[in-house]
VMD Tcl script that draws the C-alpha trace (Angstrom):
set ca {
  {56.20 39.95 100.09}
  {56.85 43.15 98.51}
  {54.84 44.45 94.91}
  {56.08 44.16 91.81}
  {57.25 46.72 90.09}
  {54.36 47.95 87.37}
  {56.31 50.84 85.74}
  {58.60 50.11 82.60}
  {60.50 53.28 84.02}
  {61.69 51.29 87.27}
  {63.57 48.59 87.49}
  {64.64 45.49 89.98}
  {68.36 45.86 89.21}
  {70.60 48.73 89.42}
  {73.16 49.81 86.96}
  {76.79 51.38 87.80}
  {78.45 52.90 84.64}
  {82.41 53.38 84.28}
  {83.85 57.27 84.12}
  {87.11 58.82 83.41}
  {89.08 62.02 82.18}
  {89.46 59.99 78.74}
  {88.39 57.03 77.14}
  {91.74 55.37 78.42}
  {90.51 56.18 81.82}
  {87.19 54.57 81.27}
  {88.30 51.97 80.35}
  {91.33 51.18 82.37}
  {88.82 51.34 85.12}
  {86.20 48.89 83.17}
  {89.23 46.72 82.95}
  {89.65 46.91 86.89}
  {86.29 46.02 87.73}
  {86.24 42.75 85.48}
  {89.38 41.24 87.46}
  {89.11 42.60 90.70}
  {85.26 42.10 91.07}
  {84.87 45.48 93.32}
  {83.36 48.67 93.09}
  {85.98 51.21 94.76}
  {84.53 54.23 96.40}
  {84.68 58.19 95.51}
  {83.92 61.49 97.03}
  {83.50 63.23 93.60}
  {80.13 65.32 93.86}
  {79.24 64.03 96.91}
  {78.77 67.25 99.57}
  {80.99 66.05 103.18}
  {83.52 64.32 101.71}
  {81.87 60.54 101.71}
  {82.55 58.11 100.00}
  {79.72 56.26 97.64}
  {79.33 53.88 95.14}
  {76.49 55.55 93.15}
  {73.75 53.13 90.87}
  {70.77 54.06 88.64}
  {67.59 52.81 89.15}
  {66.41 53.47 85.30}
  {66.06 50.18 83.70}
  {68.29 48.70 80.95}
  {65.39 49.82 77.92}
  {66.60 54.11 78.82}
  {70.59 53.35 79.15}
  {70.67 55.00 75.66}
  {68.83 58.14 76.73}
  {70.92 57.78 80.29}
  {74.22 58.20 78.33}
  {73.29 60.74 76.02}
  {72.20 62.97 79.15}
  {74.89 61.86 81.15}
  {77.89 63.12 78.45}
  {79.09 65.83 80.20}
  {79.92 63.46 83.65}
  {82.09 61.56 80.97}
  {79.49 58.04 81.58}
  {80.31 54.71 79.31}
  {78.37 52.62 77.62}
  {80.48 50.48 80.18}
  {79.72 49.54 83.43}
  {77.63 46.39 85.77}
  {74.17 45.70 86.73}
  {73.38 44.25 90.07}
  {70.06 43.40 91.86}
  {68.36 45.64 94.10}
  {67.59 43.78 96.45}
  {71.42 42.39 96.98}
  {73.06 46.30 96.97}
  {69.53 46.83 99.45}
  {71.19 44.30 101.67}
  {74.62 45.99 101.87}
  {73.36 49.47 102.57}
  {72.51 50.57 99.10}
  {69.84 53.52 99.78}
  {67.88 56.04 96.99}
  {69.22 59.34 97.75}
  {67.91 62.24 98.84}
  {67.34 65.11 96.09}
  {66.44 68.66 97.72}
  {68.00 72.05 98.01}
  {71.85 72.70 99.84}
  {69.61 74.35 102.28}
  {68.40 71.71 103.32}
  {71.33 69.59 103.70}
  {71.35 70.50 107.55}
  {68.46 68.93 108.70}
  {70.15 65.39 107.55}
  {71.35 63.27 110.24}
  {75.00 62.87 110.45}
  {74.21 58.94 109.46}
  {72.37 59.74 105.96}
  {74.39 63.08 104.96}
  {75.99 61.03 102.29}
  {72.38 60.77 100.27}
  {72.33 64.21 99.81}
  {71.81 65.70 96.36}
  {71.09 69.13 95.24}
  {67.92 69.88 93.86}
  {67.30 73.29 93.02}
  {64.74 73.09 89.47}
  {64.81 77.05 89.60}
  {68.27 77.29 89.38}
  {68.43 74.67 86.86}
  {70.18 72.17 89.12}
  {67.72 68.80 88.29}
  {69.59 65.69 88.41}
  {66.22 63.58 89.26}
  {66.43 62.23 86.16}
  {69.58 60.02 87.23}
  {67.76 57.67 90.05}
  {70.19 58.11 91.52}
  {71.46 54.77 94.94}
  {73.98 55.29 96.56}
  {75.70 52.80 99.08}
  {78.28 54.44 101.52}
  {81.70 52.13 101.22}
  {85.77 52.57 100.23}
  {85.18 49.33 98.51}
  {82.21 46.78 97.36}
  {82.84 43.80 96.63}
  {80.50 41.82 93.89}
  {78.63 38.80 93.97}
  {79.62 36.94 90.85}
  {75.84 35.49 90.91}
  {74.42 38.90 91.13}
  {76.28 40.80 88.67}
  {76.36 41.64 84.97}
  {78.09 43.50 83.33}
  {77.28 46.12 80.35}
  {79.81 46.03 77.63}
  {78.48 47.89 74.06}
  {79.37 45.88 71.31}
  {79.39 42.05 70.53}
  {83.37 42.70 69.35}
  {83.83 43.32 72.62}
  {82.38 40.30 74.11}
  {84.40 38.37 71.22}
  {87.87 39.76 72.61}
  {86.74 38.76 76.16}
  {86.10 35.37 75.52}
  {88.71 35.24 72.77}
  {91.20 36.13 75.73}
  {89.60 33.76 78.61}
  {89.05 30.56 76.23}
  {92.32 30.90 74.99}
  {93.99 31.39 79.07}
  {91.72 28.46 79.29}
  {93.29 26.16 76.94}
  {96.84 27.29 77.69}
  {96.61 26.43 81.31}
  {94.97 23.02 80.35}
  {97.61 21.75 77.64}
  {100.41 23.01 80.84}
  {99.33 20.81 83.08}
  {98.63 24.07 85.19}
  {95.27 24.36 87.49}
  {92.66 26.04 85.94}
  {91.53 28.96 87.72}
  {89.97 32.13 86.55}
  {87.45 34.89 87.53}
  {84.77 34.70 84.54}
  {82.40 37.36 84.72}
  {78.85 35.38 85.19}
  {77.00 37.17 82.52}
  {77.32 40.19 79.88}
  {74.82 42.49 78.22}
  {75.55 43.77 75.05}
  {73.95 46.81 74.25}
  {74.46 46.34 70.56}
  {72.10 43.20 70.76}
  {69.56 45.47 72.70}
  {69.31 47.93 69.69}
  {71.11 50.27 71.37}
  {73.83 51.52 68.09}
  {77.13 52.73 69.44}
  {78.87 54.00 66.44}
  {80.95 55.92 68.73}
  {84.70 55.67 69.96}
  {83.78 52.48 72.28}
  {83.39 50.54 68.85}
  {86.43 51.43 66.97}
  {89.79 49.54 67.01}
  {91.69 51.96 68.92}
  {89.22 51.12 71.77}
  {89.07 47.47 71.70}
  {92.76 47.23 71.75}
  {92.62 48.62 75.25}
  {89.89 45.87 77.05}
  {92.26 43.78 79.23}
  {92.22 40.31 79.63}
  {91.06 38.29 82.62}
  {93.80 37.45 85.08}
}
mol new
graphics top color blue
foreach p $ca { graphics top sphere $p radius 0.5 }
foreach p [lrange $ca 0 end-1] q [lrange $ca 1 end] { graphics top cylinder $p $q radius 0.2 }
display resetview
């Protein structure tokens, strides 16, 4: 049986947060994940060309600090959490932080964990915990995944949009059939404020409903 974790900087999920060039990107690709229930691989910042799914291991509590430090890779407040354990079971590893020099003493099999770590050079990404799990494509476990939306208008418009598919499908005599995420986390209700562009109207406008 393994130990539980005893640090309120460590966590037993792991959190994925949505990117993009814009917040039309983000959330275009937020919008992807919550019908398609997948993760779709990339080879951005990842040295050889891999392709990774990439998690943090700080717990839900830091996300604020997590997306102010994180501005500059263009992070959401938007994104899933998943249990460590489950991503564990796929392949999910922690990577590997330490200098490019070093990159060529990896084996061929774990290159992809590689992240530079140079704190003299000013190249510290540590604070990220960063997983990675090497895949084109994950698919989620509807039991095993949450996802991270920031405000409770948001969560409104969701269900809003799924009740209402709901109800039309019933009154047509149609089968009702859906993919309902299982669970959401609002940041909002966590005390995390987002008085940011994710919370005005121009934003909400662009969540997508649930095919």
């Amino acid at each position: 049986m393994s130990k539980p974790i005893i640090r309120d900087d460590l966590s037993i999920k792991l959190i994925h947060l949505t990117r993009g060039d814009n917040i039309e990107h983000v959330i275009e690709n937020f919008n992807k994940i919550l019908n398609e229930k997948k993760l779709i691989g990339s080879d951005k910042d990842i040295r050889g060309g891999y392709k990774c799914i990439c998690f943090t291991e700080a717990p839900v509590s830091k996300l604020a600090l997590v997306l102010s430090l994180a501005t500059e890779m263009r992070y959401a407040p938007l994104g899933i959490i998943v249990d460590k354990n489950w991503l564990y079971s796929k392949g999910g590893r922690p990577v590997i932080y330490q200098s490019n020099d070093e990159y060529k003493y990896l084996h061929e099999d774990i290159r992809y964990k590689h992240v530079r770590f140079e704190p003299t050079r000013d190249i510290d990404y540590t604070w990220e915990r960063e997983w990675r799990i090497k895949a084109d494509e994950l698919i989620l476990d509807p039991t095993k995944t949450t996802f991270i939306i920031p405000t409770r208008k948001w969560y409104e418009i969701i269900m809003e949009d799924w009740f209402g598919r709901i109800k039309r499908r019933s009154c047509s005599g149609s089968a009702v059939i859906g993919n309902k995420p299982s669970a959401f986390i609002i940041l909002e209700d966590l005390g995390i404020p987002f008085e940011n562009e994710y919370a005005k109207d121009d934003a909400i406008k662009l969540i997508g409903p649930i095919n």
